[in-house]
Structure formats: C-alpha cells, structure tokens
PyMOL Python script that loads the backbone (N, CA, C, O; Angstrom):
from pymol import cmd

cmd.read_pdbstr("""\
ATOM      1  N   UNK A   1       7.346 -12.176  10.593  1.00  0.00           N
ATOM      2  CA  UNK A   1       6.040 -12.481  10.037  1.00  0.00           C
ATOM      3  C   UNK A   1       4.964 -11.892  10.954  1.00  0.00           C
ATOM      4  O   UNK A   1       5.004 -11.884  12.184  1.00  0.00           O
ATOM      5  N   UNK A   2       4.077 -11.442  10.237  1.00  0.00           N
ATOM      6  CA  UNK A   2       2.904 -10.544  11.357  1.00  0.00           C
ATOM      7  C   UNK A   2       1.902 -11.209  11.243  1.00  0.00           C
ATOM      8  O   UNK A   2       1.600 -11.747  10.178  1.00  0.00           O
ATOM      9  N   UNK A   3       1.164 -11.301  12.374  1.00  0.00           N
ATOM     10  CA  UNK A   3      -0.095 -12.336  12.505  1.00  0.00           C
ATOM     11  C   UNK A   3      -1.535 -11.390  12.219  1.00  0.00           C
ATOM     12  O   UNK A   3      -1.738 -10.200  12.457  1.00  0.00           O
ATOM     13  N   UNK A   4      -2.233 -12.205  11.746  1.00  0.00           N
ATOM     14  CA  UNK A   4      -3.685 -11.922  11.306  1.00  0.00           C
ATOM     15  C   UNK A   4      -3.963 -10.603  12.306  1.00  0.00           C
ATOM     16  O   UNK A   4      -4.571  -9.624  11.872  1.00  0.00           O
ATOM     17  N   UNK A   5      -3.606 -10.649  13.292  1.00  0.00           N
ATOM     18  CA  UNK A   5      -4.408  -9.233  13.820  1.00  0.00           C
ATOM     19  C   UNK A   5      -3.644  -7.955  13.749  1.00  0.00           C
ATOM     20  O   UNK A   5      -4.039  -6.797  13.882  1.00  0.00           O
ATOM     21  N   UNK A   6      -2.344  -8.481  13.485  1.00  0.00           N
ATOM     22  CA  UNK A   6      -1.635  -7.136  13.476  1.00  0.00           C
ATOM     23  C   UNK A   6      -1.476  -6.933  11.687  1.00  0.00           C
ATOM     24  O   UNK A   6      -1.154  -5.792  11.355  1.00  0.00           O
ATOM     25  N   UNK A   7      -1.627  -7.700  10.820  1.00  0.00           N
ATOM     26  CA  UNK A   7      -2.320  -7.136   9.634  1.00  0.00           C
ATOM     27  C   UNK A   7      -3.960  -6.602   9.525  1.00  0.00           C
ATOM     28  O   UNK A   7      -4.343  -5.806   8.668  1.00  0.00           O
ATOM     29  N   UNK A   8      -4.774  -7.171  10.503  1.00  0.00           N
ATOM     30  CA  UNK A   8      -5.973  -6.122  10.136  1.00  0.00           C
ATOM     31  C   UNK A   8      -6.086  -4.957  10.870  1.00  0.00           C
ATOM     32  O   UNK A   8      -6.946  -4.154  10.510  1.00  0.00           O
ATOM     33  N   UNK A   9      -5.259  -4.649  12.012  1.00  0.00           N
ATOM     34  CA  UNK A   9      -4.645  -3.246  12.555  1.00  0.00           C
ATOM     35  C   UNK A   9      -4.144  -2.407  11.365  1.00  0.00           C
ATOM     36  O   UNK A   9      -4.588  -1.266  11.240  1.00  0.00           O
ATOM     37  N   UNK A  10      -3.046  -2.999  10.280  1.00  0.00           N
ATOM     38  CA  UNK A  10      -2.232  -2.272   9.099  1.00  0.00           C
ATOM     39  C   UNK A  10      -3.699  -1.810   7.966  1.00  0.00           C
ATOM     40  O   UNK A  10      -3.770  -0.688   7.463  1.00  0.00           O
ATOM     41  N   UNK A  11      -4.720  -2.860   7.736  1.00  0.00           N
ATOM     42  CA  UNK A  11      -5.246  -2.787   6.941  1.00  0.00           C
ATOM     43  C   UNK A  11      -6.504  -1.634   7.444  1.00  0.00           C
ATOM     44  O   UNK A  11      -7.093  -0.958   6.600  1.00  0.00           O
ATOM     45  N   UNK A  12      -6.788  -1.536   8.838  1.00  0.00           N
ATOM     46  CA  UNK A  12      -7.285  -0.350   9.199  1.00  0.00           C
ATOM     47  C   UNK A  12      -7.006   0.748   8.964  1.00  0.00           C
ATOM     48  O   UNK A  12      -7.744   1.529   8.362  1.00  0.00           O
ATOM     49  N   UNK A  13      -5.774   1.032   9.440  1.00  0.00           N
ATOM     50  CA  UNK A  13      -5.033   2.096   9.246  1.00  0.00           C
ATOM     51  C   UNK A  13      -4.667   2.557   7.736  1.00  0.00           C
ATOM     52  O   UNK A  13      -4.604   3.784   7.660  1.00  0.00           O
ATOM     53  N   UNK A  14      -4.393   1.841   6.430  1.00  0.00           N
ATOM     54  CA  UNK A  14      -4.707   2.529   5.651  1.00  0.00           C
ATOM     55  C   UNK A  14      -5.933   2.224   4.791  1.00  0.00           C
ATOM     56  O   UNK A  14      -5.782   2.066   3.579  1.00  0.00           O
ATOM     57  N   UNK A  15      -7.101   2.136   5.338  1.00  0.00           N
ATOM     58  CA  UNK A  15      -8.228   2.648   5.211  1.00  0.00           C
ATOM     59  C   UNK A  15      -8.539   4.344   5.638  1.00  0.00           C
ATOM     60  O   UNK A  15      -8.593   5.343   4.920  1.00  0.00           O
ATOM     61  N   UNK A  16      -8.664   4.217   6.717  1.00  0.00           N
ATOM     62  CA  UNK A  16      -8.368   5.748   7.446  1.00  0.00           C
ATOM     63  C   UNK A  16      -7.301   6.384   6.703  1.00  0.00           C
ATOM     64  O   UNK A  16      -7.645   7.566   6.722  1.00  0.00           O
ATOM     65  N   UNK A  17      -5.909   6.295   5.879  1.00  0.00           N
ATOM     66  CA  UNK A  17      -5.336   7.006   5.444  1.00  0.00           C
ATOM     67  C   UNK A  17      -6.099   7.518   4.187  1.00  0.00           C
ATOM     68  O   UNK A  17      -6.100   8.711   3.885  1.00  0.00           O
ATOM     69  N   UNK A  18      -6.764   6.538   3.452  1.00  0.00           N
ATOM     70  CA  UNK A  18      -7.410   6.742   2.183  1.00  0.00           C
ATOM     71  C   UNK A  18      -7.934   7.825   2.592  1.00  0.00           C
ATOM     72  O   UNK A  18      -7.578   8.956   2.262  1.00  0.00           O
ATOM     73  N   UNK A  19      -9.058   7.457   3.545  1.00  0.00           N
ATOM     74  CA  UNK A  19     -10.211   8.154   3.406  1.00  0.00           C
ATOM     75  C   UNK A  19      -9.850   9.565   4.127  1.00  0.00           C
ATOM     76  O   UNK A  19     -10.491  10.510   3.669  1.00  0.00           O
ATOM     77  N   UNK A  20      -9.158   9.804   4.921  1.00  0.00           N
ATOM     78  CA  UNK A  20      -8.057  11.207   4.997  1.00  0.00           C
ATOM     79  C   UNK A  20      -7.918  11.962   3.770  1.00  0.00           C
ATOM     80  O   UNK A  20      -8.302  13.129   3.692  1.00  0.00           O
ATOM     81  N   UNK A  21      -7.221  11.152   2.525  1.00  0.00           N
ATOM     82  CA  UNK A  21      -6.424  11.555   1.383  1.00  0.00           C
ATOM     83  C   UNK A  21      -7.502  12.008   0.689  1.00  0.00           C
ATOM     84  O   UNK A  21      -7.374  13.107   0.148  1.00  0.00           O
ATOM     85  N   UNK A  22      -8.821  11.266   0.542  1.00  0.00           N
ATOM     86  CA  UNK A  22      -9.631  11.710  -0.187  1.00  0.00           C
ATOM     87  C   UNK A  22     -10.817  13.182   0.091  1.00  0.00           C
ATOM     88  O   UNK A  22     -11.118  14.090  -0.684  1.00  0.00           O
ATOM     89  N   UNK A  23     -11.209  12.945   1.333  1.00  0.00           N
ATOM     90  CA  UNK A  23     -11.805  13.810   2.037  1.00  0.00           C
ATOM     91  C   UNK A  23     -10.684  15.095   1.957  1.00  0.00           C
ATOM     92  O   UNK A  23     -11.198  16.166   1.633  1.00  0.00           O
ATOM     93  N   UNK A  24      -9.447  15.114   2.174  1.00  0.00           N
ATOM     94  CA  UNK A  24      -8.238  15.945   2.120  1.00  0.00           C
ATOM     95  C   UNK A  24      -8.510  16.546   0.711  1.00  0.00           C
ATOM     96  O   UNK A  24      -8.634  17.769   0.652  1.00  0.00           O
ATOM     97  N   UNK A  25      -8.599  15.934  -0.244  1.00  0.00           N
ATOM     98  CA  UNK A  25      -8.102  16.265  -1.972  1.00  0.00           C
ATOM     99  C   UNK A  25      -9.341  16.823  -1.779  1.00  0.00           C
ATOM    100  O   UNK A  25      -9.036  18.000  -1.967  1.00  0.00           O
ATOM    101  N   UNK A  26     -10.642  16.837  -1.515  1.00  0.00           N
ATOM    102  CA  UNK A  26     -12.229  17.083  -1.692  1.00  0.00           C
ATOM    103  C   UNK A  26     -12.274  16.803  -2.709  1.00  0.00           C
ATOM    104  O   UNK A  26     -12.596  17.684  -3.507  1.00  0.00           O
ATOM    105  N   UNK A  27     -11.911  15.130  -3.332  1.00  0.00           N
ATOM    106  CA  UNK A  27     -12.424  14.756  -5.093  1.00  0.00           C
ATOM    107  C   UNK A  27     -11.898  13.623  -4.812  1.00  0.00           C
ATOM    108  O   UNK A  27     -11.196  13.443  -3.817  1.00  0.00           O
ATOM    109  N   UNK A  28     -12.204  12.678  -5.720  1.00  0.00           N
ATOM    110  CA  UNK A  28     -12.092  11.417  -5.745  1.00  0.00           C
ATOM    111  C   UNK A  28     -12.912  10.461  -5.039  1.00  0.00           C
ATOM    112  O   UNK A  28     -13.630  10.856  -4.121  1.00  0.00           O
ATOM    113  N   UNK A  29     -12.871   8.882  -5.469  1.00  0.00           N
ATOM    114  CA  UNK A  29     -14.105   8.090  -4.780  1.00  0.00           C
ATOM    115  C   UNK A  29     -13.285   6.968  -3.962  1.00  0.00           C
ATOM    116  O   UNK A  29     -12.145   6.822  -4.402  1.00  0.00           O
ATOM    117  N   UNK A  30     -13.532   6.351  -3.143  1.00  0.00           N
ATOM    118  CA  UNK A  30     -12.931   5.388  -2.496  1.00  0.00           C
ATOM    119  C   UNK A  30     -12.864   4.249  -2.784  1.00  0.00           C
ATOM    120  O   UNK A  30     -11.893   3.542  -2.510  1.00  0.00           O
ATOM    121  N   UNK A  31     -13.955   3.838  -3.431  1.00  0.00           N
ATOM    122  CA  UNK A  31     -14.592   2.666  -3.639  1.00  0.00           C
ATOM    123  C   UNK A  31     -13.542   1.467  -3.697  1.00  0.00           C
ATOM    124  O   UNK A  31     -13.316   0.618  -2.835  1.00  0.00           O
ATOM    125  N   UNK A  32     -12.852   1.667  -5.199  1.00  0.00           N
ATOM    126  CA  UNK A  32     -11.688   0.666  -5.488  1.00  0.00           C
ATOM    127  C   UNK A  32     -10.683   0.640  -4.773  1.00  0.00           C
ATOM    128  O   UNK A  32     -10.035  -0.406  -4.805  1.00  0.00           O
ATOM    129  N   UNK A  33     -10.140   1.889  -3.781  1.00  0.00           N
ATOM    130  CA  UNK A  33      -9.203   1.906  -2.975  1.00  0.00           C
ATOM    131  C   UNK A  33      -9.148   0.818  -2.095  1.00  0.00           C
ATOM    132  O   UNK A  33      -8.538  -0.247  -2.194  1.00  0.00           O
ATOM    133  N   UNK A  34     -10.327   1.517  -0.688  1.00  0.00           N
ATOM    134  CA  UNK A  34     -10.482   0.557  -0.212  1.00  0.00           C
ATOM    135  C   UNK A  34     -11.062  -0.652  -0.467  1.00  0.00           C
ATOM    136  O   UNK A  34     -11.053  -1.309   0.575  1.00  0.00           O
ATOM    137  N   UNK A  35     -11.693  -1.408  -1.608  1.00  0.00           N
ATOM    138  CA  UNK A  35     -12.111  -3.140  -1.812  1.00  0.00           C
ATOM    139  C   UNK A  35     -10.579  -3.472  -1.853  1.00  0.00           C
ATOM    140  O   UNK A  35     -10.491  -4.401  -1.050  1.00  0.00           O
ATOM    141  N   UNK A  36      -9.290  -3.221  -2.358  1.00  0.00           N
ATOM    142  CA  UNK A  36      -7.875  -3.960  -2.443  1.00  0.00           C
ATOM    143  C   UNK A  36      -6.594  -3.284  -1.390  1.00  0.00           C
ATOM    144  O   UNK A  36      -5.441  -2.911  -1.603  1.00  0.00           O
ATOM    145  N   UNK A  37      -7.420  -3.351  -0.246  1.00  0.00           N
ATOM    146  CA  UNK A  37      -6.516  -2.850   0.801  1.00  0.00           C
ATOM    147  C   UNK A  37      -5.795  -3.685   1.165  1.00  0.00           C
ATOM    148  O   UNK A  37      -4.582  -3.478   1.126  1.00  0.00           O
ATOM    149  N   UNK A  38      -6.595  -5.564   1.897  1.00  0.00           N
ATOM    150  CA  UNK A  38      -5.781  -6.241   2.395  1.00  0.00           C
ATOM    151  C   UNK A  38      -4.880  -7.053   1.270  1.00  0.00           C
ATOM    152  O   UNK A  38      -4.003  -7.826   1.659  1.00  0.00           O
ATOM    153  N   UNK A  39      -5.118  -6.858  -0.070  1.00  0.00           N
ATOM    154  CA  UNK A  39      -4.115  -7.058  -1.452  1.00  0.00           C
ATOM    155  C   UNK A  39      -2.631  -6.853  -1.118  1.00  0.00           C
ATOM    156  O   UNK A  39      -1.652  -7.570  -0.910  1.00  0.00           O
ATOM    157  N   UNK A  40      -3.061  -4.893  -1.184  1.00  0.00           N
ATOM    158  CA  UNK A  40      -1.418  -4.361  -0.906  1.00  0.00           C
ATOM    159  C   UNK A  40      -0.700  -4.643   0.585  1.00  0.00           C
ATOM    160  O   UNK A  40       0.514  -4.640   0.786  1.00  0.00           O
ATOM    161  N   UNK A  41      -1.654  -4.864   1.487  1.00  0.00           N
ATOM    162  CA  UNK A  41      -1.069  -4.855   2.682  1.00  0.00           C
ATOM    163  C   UNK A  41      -0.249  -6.524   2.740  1.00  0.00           C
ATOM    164  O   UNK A  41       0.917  -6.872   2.925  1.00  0.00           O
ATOM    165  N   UNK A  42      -1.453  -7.216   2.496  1.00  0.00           N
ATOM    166  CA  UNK A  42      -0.559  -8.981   1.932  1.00  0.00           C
ATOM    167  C   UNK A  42       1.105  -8.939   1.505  1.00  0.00           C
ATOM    168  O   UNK A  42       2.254  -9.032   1.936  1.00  0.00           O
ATOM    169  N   UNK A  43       0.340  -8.743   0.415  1.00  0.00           N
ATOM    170  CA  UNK A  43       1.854  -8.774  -0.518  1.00  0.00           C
ATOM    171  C   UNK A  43       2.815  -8.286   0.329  1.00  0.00           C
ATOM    172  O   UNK A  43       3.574  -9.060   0.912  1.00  0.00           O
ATOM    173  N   UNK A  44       2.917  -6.329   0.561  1.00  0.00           N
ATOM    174  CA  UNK A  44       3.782  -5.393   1.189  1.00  0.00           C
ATOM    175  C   UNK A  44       4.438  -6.299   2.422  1.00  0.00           C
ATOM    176  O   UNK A  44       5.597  -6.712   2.457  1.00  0.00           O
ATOM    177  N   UNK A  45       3.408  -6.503   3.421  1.00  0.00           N
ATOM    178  CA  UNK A  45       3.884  -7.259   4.632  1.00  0.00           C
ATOM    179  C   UNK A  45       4.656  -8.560   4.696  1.00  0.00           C
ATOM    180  O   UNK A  45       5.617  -8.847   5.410  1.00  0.00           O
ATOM    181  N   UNK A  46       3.895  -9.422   3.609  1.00  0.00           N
ATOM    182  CA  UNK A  46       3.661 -10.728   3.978  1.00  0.00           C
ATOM    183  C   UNK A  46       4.327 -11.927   2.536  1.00  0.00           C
ATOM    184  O   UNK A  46       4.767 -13.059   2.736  1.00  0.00           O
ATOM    185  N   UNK A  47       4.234 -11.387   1.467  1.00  0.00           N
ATOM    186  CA  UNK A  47       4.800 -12.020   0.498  1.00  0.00           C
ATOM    187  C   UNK A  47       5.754 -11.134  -0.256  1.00  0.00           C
ATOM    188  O   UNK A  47       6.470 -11.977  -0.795  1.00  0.00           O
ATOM    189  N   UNK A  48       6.053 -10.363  -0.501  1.00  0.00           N
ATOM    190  CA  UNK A  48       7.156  -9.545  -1.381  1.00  0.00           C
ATOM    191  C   UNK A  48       8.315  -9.846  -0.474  1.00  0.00           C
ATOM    192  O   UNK A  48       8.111  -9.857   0.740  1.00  0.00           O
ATOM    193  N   UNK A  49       9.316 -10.052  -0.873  1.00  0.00           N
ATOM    194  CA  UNK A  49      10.703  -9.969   0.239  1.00  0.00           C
ATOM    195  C   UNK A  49      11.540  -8.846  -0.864  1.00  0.00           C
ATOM    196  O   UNK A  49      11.942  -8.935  -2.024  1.00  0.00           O
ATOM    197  N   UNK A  50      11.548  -7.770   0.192  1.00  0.00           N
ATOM    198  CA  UNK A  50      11.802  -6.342  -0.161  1.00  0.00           C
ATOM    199  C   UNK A  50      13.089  -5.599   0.371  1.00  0.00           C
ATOM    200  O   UNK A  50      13.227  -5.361   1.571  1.00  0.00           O
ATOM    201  N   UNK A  51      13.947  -5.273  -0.499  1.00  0.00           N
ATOM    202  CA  UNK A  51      15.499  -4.952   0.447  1.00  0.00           C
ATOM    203  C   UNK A  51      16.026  -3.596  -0.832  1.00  0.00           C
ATOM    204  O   UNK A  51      17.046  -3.818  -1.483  1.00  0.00           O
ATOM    205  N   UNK A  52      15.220  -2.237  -1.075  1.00  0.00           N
ATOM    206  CA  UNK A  52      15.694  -1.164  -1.488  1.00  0.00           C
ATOM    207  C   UNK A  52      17.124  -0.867  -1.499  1.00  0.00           C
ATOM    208  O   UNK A  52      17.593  -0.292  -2.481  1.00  0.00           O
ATOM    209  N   UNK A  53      17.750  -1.143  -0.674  1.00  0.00           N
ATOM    210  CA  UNK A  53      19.461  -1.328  -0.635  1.00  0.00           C
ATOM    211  C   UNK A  53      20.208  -2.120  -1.309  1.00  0.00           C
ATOM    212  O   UNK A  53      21.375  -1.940  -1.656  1.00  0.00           O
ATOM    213  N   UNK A  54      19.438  -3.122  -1.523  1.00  0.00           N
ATOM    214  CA  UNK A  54      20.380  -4.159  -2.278  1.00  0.00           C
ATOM    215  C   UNK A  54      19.167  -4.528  -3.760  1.00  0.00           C
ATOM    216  O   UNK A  54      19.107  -5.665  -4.227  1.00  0.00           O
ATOM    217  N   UNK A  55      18.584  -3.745  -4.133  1.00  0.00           N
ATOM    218  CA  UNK A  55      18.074  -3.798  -5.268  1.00  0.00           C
ATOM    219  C   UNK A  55      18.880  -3.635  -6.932  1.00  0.00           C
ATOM    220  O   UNK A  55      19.416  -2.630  -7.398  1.00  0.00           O
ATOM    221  N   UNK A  56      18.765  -4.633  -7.390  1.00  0.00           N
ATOM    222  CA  UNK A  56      19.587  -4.688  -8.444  1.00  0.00           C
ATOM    223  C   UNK A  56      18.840  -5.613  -9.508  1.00  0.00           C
ATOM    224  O   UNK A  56      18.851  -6.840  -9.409  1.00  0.00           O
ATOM    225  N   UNK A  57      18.024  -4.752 -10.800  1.00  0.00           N
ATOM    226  CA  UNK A  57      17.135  -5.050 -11.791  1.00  0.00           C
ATOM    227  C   UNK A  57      17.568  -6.442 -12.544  1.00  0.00           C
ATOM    228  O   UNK A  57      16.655  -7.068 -13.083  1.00  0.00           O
ATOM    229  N   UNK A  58      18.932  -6.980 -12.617  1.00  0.00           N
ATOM    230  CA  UNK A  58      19.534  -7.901 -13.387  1.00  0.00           C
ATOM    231  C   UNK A  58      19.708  -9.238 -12.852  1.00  0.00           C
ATOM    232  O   UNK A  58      19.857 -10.260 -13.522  1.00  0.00           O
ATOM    233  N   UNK A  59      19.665  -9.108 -11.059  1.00  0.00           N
ATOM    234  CA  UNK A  59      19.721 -10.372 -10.568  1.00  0.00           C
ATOM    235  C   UNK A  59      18.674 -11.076 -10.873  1.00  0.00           C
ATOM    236  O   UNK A  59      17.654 -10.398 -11.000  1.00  0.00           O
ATOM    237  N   UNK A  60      18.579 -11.991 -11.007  1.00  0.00           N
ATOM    238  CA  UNK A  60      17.624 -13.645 -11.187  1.00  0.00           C
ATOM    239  C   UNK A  60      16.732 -13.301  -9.391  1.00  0.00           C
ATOM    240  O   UNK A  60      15.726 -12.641  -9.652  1.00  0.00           O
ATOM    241  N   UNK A  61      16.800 -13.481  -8.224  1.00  0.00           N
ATOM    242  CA  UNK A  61      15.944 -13.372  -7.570  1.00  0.00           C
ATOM    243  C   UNK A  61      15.274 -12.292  -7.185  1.00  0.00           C
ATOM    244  O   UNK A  61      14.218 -12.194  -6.559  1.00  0.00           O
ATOM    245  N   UNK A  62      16.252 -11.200  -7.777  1.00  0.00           N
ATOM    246  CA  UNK A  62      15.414  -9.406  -7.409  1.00  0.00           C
ATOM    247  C   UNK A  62      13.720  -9.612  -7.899  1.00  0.00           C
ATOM    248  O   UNK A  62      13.636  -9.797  -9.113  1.00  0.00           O
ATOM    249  N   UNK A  63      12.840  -9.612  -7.420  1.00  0.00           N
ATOM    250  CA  UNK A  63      11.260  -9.661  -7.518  1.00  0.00           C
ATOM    251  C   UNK A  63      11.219  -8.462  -7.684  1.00  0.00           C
ATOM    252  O   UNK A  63      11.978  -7.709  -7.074  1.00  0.00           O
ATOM    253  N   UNK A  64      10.037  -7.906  -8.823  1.00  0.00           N
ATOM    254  CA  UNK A  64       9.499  -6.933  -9.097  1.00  0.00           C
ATOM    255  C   UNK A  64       7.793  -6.969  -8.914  1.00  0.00           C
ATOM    256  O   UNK A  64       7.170  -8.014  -9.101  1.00  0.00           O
ATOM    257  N   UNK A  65       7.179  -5.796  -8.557  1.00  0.00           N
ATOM    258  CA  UNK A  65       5.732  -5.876  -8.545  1.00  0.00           C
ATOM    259  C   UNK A  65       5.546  -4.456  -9.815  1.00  0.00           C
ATOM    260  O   UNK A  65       6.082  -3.356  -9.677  1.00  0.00           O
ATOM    261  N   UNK A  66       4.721  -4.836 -10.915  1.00  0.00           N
ATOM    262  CA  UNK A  66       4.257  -3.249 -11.582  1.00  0.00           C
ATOM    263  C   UNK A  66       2.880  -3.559 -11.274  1.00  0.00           C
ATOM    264  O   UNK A  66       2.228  -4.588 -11.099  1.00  0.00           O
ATOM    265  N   UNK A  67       2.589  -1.894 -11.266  1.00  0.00           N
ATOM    266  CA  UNK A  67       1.185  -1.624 -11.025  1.00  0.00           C
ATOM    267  C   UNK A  67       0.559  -1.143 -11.801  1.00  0.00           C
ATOM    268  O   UNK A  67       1.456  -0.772 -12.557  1.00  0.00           O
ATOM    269  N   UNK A  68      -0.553  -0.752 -12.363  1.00  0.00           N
ATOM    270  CA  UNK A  68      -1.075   0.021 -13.346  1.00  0.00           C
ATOM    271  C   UNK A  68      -2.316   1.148 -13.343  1.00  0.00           C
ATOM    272  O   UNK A  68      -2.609   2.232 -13.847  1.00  0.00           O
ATOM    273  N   UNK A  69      -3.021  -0.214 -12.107  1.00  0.00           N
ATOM    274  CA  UNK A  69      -4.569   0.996 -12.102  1.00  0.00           C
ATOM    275  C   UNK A  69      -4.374   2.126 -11.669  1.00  0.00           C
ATOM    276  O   UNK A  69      -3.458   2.110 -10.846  1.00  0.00           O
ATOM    277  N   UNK A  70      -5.062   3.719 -11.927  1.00  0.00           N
ATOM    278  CA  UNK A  70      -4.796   4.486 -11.548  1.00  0.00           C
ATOM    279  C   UNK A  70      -5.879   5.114 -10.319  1.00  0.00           C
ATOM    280  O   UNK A  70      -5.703   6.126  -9.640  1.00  0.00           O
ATOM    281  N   UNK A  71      -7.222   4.012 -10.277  1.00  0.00           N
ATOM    282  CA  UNK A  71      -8.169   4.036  -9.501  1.00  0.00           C
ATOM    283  C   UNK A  71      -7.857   3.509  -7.850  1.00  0.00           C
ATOM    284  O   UNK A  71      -8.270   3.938  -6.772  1.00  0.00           O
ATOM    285  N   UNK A  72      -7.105   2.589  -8.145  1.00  0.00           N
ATOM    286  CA  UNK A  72      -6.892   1.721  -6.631  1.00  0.00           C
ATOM    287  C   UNK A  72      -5.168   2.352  -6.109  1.00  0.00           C
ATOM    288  O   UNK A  72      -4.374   1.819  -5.334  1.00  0.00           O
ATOM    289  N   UNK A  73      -5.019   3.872  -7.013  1.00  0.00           N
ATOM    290  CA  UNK A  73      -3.613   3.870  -6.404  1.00  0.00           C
ATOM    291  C   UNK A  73      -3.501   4.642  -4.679  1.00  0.00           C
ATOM    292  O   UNK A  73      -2.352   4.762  -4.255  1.00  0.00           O
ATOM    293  N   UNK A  74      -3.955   4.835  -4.314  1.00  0.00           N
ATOM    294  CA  UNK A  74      -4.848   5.320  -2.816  1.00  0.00           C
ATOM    295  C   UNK A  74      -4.192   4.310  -2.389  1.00  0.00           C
ATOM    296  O   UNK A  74      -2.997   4.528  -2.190  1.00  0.00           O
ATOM    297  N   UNK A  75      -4.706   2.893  -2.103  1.00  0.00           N
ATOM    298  CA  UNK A  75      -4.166   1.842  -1.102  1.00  0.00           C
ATOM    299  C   UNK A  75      -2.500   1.539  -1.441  1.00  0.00           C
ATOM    300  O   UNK A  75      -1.765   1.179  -0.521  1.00  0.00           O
ATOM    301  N   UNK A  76      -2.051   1.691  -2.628  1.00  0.00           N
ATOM    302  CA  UNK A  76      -0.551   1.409  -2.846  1.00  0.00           C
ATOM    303  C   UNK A  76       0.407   2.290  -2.372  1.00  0.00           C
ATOM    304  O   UNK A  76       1.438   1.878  -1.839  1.00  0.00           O
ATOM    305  N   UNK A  77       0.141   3.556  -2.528  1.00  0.00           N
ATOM    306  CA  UNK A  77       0.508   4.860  -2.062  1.00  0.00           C
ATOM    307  C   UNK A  77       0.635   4.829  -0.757  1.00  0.00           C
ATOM    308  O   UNK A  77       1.737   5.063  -0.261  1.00  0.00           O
ATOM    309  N   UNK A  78      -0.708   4.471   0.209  1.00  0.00           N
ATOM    310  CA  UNK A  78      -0.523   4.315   1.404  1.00  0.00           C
ATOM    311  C   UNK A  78       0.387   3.543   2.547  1.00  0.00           C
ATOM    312  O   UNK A  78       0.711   4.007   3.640  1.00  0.00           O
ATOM    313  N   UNK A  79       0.765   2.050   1.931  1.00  0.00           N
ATOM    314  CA  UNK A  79       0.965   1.215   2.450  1.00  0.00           C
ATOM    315  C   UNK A  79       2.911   1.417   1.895  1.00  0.00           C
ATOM    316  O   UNK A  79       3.855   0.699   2.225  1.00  0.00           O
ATOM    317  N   UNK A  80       2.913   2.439   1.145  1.00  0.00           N
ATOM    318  CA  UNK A  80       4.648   2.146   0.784  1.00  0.00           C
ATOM    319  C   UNK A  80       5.264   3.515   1.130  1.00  0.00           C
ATOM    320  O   UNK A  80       6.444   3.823   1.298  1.00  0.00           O
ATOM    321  N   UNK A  81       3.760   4.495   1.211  1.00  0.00           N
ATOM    322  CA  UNK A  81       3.988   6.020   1.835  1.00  0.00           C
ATOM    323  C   UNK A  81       3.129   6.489   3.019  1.00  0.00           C
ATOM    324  O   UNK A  81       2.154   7.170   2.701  1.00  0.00           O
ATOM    325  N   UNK A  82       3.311   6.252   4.311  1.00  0.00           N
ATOM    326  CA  UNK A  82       2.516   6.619   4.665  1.00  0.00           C
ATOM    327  C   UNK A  82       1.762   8.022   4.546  1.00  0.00           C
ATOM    328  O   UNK A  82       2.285   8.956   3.939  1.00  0.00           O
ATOM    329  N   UNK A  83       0.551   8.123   5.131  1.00  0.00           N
ATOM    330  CA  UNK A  83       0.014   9.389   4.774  1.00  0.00           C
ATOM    331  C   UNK A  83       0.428  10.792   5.954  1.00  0.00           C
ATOM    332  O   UNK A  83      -0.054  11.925   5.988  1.00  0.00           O
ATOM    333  N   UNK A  84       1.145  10.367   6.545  1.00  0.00           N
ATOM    334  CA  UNK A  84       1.653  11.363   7.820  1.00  0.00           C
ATOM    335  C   UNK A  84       2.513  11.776   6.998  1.00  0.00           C
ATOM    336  O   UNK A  84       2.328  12.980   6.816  1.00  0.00           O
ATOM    337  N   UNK A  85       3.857  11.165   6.062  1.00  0.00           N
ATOM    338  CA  UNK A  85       4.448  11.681   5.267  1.00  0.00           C
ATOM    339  C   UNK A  85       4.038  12.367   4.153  1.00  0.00           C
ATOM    340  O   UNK A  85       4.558  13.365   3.654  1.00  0.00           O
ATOM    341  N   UNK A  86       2.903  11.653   3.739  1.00  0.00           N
ATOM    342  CA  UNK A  86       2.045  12.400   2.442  1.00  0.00           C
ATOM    343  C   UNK A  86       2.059  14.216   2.872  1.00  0.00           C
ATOM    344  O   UNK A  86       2.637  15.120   2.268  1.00  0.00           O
ATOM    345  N   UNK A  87       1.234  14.291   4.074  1.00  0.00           N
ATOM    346  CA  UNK A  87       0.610  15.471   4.172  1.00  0.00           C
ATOM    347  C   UNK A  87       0.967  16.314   4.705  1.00  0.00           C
ATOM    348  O   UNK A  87       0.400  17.393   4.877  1.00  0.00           O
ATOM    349  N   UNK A  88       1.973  15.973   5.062  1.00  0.00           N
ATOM    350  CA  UNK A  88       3.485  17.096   5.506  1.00  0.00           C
ATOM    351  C   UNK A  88       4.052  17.326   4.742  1.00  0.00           C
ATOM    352  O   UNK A  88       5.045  18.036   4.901  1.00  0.00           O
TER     353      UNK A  88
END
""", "prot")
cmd.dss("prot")
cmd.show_as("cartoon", "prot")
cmd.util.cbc("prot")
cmd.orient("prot")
C-alpha cells in the first residue's frame, strides 16, 4: 500500500508525462487529462487488485475497469504505459 506522498510523487509524474505527450504530439489540450490524474492513479495503485497473469474473464472475482472517454485518455495511458516507453 503506498502512502499519500508517494501517490502525489506518481500523480506528479504523470502530469509531466501528459504534458510531454502533448507538447510532443504539438496538438491536443490537457485540460481533462490532467483534472482525473489522481482518479487513475487511485484506482491503478490503490483500489484495483491487478494480476495480468492470472487474468481470466469468467472468474466471479476477476475485476474489470472499461473506459470510454477519449479526452482524458492521456492520464490512463500514462499510468498503465509509461511515457519513457511511449516515446521510444
């Protein structure tokens, strides 16, 4: 479990990735990105219990998250990709 400061360290950091990605693309706005940063970082860190290896769509406790907006996808992107991987 990560404590309040080492989630607003995470939630810094992909702020700065956004605003990399966007300044990078030369298009797009930030706005909605960053207002639902500490959202994805919550959940990602702190409430989803997440195990890609043992993911299996049919079990009763496998948790799913869908997403939809295509405005706030900047902070989701970031926090499940970082942007060092992005831009390489």
């Amino acid at each position: 479990m990560a404590s309040i400061d080492e989630l607003k360290l995470i939630c810094n950091q992909v702020r700065r990735d956004i605003l990399r990605m966007v300044h990078g693309a030369a298009s797009g706005h930030p706005g909605g990105s960053l207002g639902c940063v500490e959202y994805f970082v919550a959940l990602y860190f702190e409430i989803m219990k997440h195990d890609p290896e043992s993911f299996y769509y049919g079990r009763e406790e496998t948790k799913m998250f869908f997403f939809s907006p295509t405005d706030t996808f900047l902070p989701f992107g970031t926090v499940f990709w970082p942007v060092a991987d992005i831009l390489t």
